[in-house]
N, C-alpha and C positions, 0 to 999 in steps of 0.2 A: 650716740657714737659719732665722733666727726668722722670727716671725711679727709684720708691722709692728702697732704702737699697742697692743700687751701694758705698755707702762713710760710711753711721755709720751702725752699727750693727744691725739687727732684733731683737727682745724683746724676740720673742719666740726661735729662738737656739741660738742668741747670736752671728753671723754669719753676714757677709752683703753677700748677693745672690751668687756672683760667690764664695767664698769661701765654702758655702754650697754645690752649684754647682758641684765645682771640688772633694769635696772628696767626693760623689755621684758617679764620673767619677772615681774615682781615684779606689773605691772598686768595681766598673766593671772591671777595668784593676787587680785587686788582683784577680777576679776571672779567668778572662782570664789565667794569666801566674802560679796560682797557680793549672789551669787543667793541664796544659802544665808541670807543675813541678810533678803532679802528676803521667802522662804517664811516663815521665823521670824516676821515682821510678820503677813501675810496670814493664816496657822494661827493666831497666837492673835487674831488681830481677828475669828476665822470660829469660835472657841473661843466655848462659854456664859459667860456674865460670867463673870470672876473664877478661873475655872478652871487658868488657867496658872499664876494665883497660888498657888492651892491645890497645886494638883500642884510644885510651886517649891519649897512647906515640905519638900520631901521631900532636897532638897539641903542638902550641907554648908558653911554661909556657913566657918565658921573655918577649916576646912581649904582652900578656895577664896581666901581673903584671904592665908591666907598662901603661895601657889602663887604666887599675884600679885607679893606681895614676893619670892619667892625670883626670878620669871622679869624683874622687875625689875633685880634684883641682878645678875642675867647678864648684860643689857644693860650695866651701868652694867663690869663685867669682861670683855667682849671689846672697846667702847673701849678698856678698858685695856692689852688685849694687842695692838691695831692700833699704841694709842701709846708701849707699849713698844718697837714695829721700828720704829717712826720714830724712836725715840729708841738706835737701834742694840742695843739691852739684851735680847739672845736669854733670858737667865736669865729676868727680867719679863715675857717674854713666853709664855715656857712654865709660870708659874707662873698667871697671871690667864685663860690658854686652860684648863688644868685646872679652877681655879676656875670656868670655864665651863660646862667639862664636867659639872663636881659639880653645881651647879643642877639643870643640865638632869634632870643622871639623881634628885636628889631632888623634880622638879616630877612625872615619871613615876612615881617610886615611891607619891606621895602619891595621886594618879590615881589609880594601880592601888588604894589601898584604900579610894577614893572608890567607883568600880566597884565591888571586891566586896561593898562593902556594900551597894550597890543591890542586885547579884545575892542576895545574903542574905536579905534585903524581899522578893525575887521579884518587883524593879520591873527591867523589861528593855525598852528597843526596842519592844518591840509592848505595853507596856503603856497607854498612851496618845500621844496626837498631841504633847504636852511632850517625852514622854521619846525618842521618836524621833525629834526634831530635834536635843534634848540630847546624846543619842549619838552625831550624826549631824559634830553640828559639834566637839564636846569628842574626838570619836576622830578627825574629823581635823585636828583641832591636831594633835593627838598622835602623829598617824602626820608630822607637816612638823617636832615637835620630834625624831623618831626621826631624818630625813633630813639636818636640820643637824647633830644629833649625830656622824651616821657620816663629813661632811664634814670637822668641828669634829675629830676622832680623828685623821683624815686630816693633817690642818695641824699638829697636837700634837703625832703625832710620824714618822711614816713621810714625810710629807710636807716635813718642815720643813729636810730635806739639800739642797732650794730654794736656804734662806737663805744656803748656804756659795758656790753659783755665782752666782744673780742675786740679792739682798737685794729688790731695787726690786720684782721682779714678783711675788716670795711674800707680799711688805708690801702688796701691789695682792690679791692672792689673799685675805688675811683681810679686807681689808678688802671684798671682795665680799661673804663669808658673813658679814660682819659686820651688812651691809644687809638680807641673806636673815634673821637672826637677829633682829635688830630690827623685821622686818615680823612674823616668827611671836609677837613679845612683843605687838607692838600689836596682835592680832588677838585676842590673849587681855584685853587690857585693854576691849576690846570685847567679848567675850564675857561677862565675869566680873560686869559690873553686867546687864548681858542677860538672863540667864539666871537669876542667884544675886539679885539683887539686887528685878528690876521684879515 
């Protein structure tokens, strides 16, 4: 027996379930990272002048600008891979969901040498009130790009034998993580003058 309003839309929001679903999800995660932005405020306005700035030079602008374009780029390649199944083209879709994948996993790799170079400095978490919000918010991006990733694997390929029984609701399926994907990019675009930049 399916499950109704999985493929057409509900009458009453005009939504089919998991789209409702996810931005349900998606404004718990506003709340989540928007406390989290709000400490960020309050810590450095309760910071001695100037001090966040200082402690700030300690981060990598170039490798952060280009983490940005790469998590960009992602964005702009799983549209590609929703409008590839709208466009029936399983090949283009599995091409531009990879391309997704590769981002994702070059935005982590870059992290991970952003990280050990702090650990090298012997700037960690408890080194100041900057760097433990830094970690705080930069690791959990990182642990929400880990979790679309293992979704994003999912749809790419174990998942995607979907598309041979119902087309409509595995093209409904990317296009949810595609929503979830696109809130993890904007949250870093907000992070990335935040932190690297003020």
């Amino acid at each position: 027996m399916d499950i109704p309003y999985t493929v057409e839309e509900r009458s009453d929001t005009g939504l089919f379930n998991a789209k409702l679903g996810i931005w349900l999800f998606l404004a718990s995660e506003v709340m989540l990272f928007g406390g989290l932005f709000s400490a960020y405020i309050f810590l450095r306005f309760g910071a001695p002048d100037g001090a966040f700035h200082e402690w700030g030079q300690e981060l990598n602008i170039p490798l952060a600008t280009l983490n940005t374009l790469i998590l960009i780029s992602s964005s702009v390649t799983m549209v590609m891979s929703w409008a590839s199944l709208k466009l029936q083209d399983i090949k283009k879709y599995k091409l531009y969901m990879g391309l997704t994948l590769l981002c994702a996993l070059v935005f982590l790799v870059i992290k991970y040498l952003e990280y050990t170079a702090k650990f090298d400095h012997h700037i960690f978490p408890s080194t100041n009130t900057f760097f433990a919000i830094y970690f705080t918010l930069t690791g959990l991006h990182g642990l929400h790009i880990i979790g679309g990733m293992i979704v994003l694997f999912y749809l790419w390929i174990p998942g995607r034998k979907m598309w041979l029984s119902n087309s409509e609701q595995f093209t409904n399926r990317v296009e949810i993580v595609g929503l979830y994907w696109h809130f993890v990019d904007l949250v870093w675009i907000f992070l990335f003058p935040v932190l690297y930049l003020l």
